[in-house]
C-alpha positions in Angstrom: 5.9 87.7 296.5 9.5 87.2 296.8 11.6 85.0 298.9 15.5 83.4 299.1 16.0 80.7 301.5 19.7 80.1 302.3 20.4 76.2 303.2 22.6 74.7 305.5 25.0 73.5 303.3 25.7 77.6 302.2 26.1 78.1 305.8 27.5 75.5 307.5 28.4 76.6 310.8 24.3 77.5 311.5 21.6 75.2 312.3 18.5 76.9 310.9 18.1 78.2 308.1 16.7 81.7 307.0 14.0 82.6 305.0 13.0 86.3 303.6 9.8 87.6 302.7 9.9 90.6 301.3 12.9 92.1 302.8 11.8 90.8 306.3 13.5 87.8 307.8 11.7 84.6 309.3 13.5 81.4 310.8 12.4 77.9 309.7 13.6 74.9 310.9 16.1 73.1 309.1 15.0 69.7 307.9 17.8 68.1 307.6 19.9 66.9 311.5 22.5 69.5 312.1 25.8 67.7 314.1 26.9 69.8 316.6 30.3 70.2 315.8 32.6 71.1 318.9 35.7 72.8 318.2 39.1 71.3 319.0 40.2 70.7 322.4 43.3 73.3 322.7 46.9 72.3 322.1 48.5 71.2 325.4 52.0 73.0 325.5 55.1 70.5 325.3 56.8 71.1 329.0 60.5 72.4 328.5 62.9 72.1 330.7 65.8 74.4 331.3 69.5 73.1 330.4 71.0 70.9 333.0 73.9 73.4 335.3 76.7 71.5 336.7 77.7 71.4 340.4 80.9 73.8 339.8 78.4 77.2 338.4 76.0 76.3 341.1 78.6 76.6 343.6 80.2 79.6 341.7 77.2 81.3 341.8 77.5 82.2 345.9 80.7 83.2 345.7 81.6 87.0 347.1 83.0 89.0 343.7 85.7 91.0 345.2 85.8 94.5 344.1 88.4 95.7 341.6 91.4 97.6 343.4 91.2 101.5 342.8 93.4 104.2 343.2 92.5 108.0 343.8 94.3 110.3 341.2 93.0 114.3 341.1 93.8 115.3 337.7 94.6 119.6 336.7 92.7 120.6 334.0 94.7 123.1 332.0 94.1 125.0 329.2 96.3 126.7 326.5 96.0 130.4 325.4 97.6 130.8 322.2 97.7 134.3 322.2 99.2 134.8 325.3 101.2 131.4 325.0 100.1 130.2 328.7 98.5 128.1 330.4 95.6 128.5 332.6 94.3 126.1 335.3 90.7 125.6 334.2 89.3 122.8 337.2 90.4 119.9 339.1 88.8 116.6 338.6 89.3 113.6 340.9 88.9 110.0 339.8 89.0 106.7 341.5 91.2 104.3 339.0 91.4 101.0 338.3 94.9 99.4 339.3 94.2 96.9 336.4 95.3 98.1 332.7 92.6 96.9 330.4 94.2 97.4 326.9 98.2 98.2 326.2 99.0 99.6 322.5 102.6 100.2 321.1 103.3 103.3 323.9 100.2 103.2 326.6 98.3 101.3 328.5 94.6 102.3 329.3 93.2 102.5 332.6 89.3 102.3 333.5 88.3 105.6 335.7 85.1 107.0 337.3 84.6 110.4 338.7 84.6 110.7 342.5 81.4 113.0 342.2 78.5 110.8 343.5 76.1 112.6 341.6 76.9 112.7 338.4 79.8 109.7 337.9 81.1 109.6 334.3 83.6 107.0 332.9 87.0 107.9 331.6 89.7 106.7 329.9 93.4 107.4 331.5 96.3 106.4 329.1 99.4 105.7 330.8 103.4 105.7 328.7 104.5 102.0 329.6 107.9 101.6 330.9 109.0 100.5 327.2 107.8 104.0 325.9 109.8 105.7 328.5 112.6 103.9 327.7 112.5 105.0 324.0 111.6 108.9 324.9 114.3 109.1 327.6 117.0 107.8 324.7 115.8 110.2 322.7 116.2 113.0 324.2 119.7 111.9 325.8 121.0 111.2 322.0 119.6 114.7 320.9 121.8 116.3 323.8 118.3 117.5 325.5 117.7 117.1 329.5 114.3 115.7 330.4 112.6 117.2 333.2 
C-alpha cells in the first residue's frame, strides 16, 4: 500500500492535512493547533483635500464672459483659368470675424473667422495688410511711376 501525507507546515494556509491511499484522498485531522490567521484589516485611504481657492476666483467664477465682438464679411471665391487668363467666380462664403487681431507678422495681422453656415461651421484664418504694409506698397508703386487702384 502506498500513501503521502502532506503536513501543515508544507501547507500553511490549511488546517487539515491530507492523506492518500492509493490515488484516493482522505482527510485526517491535524494534530498539531492550527491559529486562525485573519488577514489584514484594509488600508484606510488618507483623506485629501483639494487646494485652498482664494475669495477673488470664487467671485470670478460668476462673472458673465462677454462675447467677443464679430463682424460679418462675405468673401468671393475666385478662381483663375490660365488658359483663358480669367477669372471665374466660383462661390460666395460669408463669415462672422473677430474684431480682435490675434497674431501681427511683418505685413498682416490675422483675424479668427467662423462660417455663418450653422451646420457645418468651419474656422478660418483672414490675414489682413496692417496700415504699415500699406504704407510700404503704396510708396512703392508711387516711386515706380505706377497708379494703385
Amino acid at each position: 500500500m502506498r500513501f503521502a501525507v502532506h503536513q501543515e507546515s508544507a501547507l500553511p494556509s490549511i488546517s487539515q492535512s491530507h492523506l492518500h491511499l492509493n490515488g484516493s484522498s482522505h482527510l485526517a485531522k491535524s494534530s498539531e493547533s492550527h491559529k486562525s490567521s485573519k488577514p489584514p484589516p484594509p488600508a484606510i485611504a488618507k483623506t485629501q483635500f483639494p487646494t485652498s481657492v482664494s475669495i477673488s476666483e470664487i467671485l470670478q467664477a460668476g462673472k458673465l464672459v462677454k462675447p467677443k465682438p464679430k463682424k460679418k464679411a462675405t468673401l468671393v471665391l475666385e478662381k483663375f483659368d490660365v488658359k483663358t487668363g480669367e477669372w471665374h467666380e466660383e462661390g460666395v462664403l460669408d463669415l462672422l470675424v473677430d474684431a480682435e487681431k490675434f497674431s501681427s507678422g511683418g505685413f498682416r495681422d490675422a483675424f479668427l473667422a467662423t462660417s455663418c453656415n450653422r451646420e457645418e461651421q468651419q474656422k478660418w484664418v483672414i490675414k489682413k495688410y496692417n496700415a504699415k504694409a500699406k504704407d510700404a506698397i503704396t510708396n512703392t508703386l508711387k516711386n515706380n511711376g505706377r497708379r494703385s487702384h
